[in-house]
N, C-alpha and C positions, 0 to 999 in steps of 0.2 A: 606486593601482597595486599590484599585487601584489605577493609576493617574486620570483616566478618572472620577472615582467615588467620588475622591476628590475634581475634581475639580467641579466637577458636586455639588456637595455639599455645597462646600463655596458658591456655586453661587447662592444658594436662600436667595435672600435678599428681602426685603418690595421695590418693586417700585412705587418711590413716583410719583405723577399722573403729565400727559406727559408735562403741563405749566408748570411746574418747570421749571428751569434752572440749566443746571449742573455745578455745582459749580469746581472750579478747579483755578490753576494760576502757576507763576510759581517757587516759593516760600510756600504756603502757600493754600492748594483746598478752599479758602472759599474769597480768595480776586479779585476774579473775574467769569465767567459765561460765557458759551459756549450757547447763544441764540439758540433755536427752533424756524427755521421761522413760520410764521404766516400760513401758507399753509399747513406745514409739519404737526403743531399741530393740525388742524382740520382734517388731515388726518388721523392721528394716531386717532384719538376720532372718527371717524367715520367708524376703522374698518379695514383702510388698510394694507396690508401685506408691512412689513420693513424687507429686504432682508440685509441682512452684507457680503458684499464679506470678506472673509479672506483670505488672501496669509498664512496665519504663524508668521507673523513679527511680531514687535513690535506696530507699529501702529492699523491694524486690532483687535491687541487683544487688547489694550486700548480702540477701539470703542466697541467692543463687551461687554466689561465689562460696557460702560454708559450708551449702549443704552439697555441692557438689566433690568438696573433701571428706563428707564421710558418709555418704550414699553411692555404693556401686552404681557404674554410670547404664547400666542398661536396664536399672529399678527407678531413673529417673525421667521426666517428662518434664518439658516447660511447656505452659498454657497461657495467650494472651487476648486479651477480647481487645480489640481494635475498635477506637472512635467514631473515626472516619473525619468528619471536615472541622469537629469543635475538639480533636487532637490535636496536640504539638505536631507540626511537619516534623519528620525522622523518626518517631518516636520507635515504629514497627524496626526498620533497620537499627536502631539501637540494639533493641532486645535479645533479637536476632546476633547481632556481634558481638554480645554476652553471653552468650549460652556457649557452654564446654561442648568439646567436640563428642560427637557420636549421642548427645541428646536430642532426642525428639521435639519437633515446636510445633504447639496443635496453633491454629489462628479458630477462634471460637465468635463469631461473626453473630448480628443479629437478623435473621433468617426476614422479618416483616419486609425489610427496604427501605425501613423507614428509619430515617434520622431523630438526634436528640430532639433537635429544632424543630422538626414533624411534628414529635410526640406531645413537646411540648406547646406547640398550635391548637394541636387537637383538645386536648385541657384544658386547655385557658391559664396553664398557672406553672410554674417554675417548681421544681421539685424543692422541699424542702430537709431543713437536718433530722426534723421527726418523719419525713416522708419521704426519703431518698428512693424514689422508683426507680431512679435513672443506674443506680449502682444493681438493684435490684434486675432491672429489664431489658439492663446494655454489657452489667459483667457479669453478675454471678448465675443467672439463668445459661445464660449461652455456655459458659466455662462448666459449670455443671452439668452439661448438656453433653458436651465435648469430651468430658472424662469419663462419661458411666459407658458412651462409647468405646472411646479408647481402652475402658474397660473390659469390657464385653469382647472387644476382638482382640483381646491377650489373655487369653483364659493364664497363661501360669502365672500370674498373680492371681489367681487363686480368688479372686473378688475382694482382693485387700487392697484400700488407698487411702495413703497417708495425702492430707490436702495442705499444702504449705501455705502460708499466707505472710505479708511483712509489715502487719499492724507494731506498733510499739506502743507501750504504754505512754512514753513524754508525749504523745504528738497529741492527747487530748484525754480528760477524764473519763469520759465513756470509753475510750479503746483502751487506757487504765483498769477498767473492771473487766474486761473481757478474758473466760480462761485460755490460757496457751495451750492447753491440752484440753480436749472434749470429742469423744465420740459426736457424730454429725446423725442423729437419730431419724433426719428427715431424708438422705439417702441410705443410711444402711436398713435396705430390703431387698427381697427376690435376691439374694446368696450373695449380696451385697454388705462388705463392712468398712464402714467411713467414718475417718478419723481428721477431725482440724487440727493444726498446727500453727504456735506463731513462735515459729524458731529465734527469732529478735525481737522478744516482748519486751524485754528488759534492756534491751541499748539504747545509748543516747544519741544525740543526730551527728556528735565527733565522733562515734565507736565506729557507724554506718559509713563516713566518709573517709575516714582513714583503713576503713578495710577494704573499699574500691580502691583507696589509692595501694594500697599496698600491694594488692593483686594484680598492681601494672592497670588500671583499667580508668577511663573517665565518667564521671555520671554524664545523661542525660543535660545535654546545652543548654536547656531552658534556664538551669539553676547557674551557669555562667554568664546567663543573658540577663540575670537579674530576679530570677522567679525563687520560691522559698520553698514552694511545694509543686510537683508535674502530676498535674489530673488533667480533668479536659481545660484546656485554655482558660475558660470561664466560668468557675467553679464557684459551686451557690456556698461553699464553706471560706472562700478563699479570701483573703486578708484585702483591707483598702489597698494596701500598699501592689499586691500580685493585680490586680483588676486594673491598676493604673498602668503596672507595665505591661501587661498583658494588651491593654488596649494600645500603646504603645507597637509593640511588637507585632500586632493582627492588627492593624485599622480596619481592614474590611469585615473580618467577622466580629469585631467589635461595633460596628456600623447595623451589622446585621441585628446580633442582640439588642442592642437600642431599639432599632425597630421592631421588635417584637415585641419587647417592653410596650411600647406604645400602643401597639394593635392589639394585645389581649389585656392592656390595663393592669398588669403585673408585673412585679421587680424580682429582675434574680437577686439581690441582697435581701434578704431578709429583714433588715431596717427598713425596710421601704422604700428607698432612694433609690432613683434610677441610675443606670450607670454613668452619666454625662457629668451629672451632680457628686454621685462618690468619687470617679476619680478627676474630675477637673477639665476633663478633653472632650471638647466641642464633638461633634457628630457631623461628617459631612456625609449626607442624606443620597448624594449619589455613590459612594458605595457599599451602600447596603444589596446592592445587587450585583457585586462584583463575587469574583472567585476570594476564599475564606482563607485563603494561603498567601495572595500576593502580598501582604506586608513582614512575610521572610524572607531571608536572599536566597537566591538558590541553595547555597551551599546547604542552607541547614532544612531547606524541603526536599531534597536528594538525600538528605541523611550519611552523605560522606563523609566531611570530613571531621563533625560534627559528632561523631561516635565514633573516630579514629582512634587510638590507647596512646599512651605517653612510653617510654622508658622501651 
């Protein structure tokens, strides 16, 4: 059986009906409860489409595993915007072997052709944490894009989508002030009503990994290879420590970014420090023209065995 089929598999569980409260904590799933606003649950009971952004990560895939317990499975949808070459190799087949069976998986792609490292040519400059374009013009456009669709050609949803998302507050002060529940005012139009959701705003990063593991399921390999957080590879938010292994783990597209750094006179760190200097590993200048994958083994660029489930 495969990964996909397995995980497909574990994944029919009894969804208990959507007023429950999912039980969780961070010690112990039964010593506290992740409330369904009051909104969201007459939503869900009336019918509407509950979208799940996945990136891959660990968070996404803890939301997808709760909310697939108490959202009937044909009001749900998984939506994911794909990187392309400044991705984790497997990342797509993970996602994919997360998803419950009989859910939908939109891939929400960016229609230009144009890559991050394009974009960011054309610039001259690395997106930053007050100017995150790259989140804006690689995920949230295309996936918004994707859903008013997928919208549109299911009329009995009625124009109603609940939009999941798996921000948590510990992971930083700004997604701390962020509310879990808010109508989405900039799509609800033309008989359109949209609603954000952050169904694990309040979990902490043991509540997220003990409910993959308990679901029978593994996170994303990046974070057994050593990584803290899976965004794209090389991520302007991401810790010395991830840029070091990351360049580790990718030399070629590690090679690459250097070289870009150089040519448009700009650092993806935001310190200013080029990457050679933050994380300590020399640049060899001939592969910077190589394929951005070769420095994973196969196993984990095939995405086999690498999003396999345990138990």
């Amino acid at each position: 059986m495969g990964a996909g089929q397995a995980a497909r598999g574990r994944a029919r569980r009894r969804a208990p009906h959507p007023e429950h409260a999912i039980q969780t904590g961070p010690h112990a799933m039964s010593d506290s409860a992740i409330p369904i606003p009051r909104e969201c649950r007459k939503l869900i009971r009336g019918g509407a489409l509950v979208a799940i952004n996945s990136s891959g990560g660990k968070d996404s895939q803890a939301m997808t595993i709760l909310l697939s317990r108490i959202v009937p499975r044909d009001q749900l949808v998984v939506v994911h915007a794909p990187l392309g070459e400044v991705d984790w190799p497997g990342t797509v087949a993970h996602v994919e072997a997360t998803i419950p069976a009989g859910v939908p998986f939109i891939m929400a792609r960016v229609t230009s052709g144009k890559t991050l490292l394009d974009r960011i040519e054309e610039r001259g400059m690395f997106p930053s944490s007050s100017a995150r374009w790259c989140t804006s013009d690689a995920k949230r456009s295309p996936i918004e894009r994707e859903l008013r669709r997928y919208l549109k050609a299911n009329p009995r949803f009625r124009g109603l989508i609940v939009s999941a998302m798996g921000m948590r507050a510990a992971e930083s002060p700004t997604r701390s002030k962020l509310a879990p529940w808010k109508r989405n005012s900039r799509n609800s139009k033309a008989g359109r009503e949209w609603f954000d959701w952050l169904p694990i705003h309040a979990l902490e990063t043991p509540d997220v990994f003990r409910i993959i593991r308990e679901a029978g399921q593994t996170p994303h390999w990046a974070y057994a290879a050593g990584m803290s957080r899976v965004s794209c590879s090389f991520c302007i938010l991401a810790s010395r420590a991830d840029l070091r292994r990351a360049a580790e783990l990718r030399p070629d597209l590690y090679a690459r970014y250097a070289a870009l750094e150089r040519r448009i006179g700009h650092t993806l760190s935001p310190s200013r420090k080029p990457l050679p200097e933050l994380t300590g590993i020399p640049v060899d200048p001939a592969r910077a023209s190589l394929s951005p994958t070769r420095g994973i083994r196969d196993r984990n660029a095939a995405g086999r065995q690498v999003t396999s489930l345990t138990g």
